[in-house]
N, C-alpha and C positions, 0 to 999 in steps of 0.2 A: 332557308335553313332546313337540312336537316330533323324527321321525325327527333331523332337520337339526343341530337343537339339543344334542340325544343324540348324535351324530355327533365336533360339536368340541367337548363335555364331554369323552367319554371319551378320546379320541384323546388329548386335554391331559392329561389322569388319566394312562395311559397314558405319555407321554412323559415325566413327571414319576417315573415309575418309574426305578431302577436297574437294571442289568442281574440284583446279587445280586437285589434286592426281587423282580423277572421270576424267576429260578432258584428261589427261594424260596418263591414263593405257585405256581409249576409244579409243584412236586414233592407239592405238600401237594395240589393237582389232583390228578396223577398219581393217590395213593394212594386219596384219596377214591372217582376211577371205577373203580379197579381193584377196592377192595371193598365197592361199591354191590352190594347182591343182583341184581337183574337185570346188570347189568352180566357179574358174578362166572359166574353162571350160565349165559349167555349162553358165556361161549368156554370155560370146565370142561365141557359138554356137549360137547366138540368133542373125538370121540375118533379114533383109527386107525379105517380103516375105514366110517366113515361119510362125508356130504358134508360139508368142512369149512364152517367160518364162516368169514363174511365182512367183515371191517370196514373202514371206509372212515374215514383219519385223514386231517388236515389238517395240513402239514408249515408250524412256523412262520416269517411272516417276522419278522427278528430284529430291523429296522429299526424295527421298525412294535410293538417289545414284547408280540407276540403270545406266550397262551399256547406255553411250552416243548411238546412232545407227544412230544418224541424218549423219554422216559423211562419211558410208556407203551409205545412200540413197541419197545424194548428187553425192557420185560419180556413182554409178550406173545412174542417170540420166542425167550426166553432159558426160557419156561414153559410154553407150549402149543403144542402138536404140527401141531396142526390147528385152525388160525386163520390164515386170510389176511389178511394188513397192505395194504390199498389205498389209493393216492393219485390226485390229479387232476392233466390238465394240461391247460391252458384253452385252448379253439377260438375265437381271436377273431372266424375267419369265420362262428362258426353261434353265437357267446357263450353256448356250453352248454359244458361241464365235460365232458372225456374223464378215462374211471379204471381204473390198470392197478396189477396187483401189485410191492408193493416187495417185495424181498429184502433181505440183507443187503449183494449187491453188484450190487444197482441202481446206475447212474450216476446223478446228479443234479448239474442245472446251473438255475440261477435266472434267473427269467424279468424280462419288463418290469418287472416290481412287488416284484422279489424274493424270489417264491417261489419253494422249490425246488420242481424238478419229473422224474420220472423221463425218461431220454434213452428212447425208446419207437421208433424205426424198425425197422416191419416188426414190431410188435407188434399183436396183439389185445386190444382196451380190453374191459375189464371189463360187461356191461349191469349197468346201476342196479338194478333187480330181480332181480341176484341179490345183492345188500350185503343183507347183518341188522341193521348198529347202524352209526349214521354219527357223527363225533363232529364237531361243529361249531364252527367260527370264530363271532363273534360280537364287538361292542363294547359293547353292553349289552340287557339282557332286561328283561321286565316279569313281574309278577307273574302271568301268563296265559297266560307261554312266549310271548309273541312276541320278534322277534330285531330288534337294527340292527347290518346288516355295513356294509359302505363304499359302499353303494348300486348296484352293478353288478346285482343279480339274480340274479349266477351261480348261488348256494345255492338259492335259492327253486327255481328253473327243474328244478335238478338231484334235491329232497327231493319237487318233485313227478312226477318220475319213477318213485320206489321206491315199493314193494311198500308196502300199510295197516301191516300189522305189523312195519316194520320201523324200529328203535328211534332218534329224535333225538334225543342227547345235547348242547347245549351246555354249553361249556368256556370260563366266566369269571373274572377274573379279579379283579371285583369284585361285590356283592350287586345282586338286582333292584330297578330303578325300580318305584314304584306302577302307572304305566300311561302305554304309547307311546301318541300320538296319531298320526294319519293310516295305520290300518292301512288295506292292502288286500285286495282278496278272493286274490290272487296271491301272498300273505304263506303262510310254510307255518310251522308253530307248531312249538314244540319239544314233545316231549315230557318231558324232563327237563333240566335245566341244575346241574352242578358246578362249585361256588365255592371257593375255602380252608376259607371256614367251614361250609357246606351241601351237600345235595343236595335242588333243588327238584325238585316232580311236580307236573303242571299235567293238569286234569281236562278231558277235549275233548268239548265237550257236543252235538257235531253229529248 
């Protein structure tokens, strides 16, 4: 199918959801990536004293039934010491993604699109290469780890900034299509994607 196609499938999936049904298949997310081994490993490594980690979450819009992610970021703050929670907030003049550390009393106020987004004046944004594991938005994946967002680019633009090693988790909310049509070379793959029922791994043969 079709990016296009896949676009007003899921959205309609998607909308057809209830808010419980959203609360519901988020939390079963939640658990799934939080005891995915790499995952696991990945912020349990993260002690006093060393460089913490760095993860980079995507703050849902609620309108739009996007994966829940606050339940994640909760537990990571409520559990490890040393792990940074990082968010974006979008530069429409240069349509690249700026990303700064949330806290617990970060302000956040929602943007054109309804994402929240931290209040940041007179902050310093985060560089992309230093995130370790980004967790990504998504409307549907393929069996191959490629991704359809809402077509902006943002993600793309921003995953090919970071570091070779550093880990692309999508976060779905339903299982993968057999295969996206019209990839492009600017397309950046997942490396793993968390469903309700799975955790897919996708093999990068470059």
């Amino acid at each position: 199918m079709t990016k296009a196609e896949l676009r007003t499938q899921y959205l309609a999936q998607r909308r057809a959801l209830s808010a419980k049904d959203v609360e519901k298949l988020s939390t079963t997310i939640a658990g799934n990536t939080l005891a995915y081994a790499p995952v696991k490993e990945l912020i349990s490594s993260s002690t006093v004293g060393f460089k913490p980690k760095m993860i980079h979450v995507f703050l849902p819009i609620v309108q739009q039934n996007e994966v829940n992610t606050w339940p994640i970021i909760h537990r990571i703050w409520g559990s490890y010491v040393n792990v940074q929670i990082v968010v974006s907030v979008t530069d429409m003049s240069t349509r690249h993604l700026l990303h700064y550390e949330l806290t617990p009393d970060t302000a956040l106020l929602n943007n054109r699109w309804g994402i929240p987004e931290p209040v940041v004046w007179q902050r310093q944004p985060v560089r992309s290469e230093s995130i370790d594991l980004i967790l990504v938005p998504l409307l549907a994946f393929d069996q191959q780890g490629h991704r359809v967002g809402y077509g902006g680019g943002f993600y793309d633009r921003f995953l090919a900034e970071c570091r070779p090693d550093c880990l692309k988790v999508g976060l779905s909310l339903f299982e993968p299509v057999e295969r996206i049509d019209e990839v492009e070379i600017t397309d950046v793959r997942l490396d793993k994607c968390v469903t309700p029922q799975s955790v897919y791994s996708f093999m990068h043969l470059s």
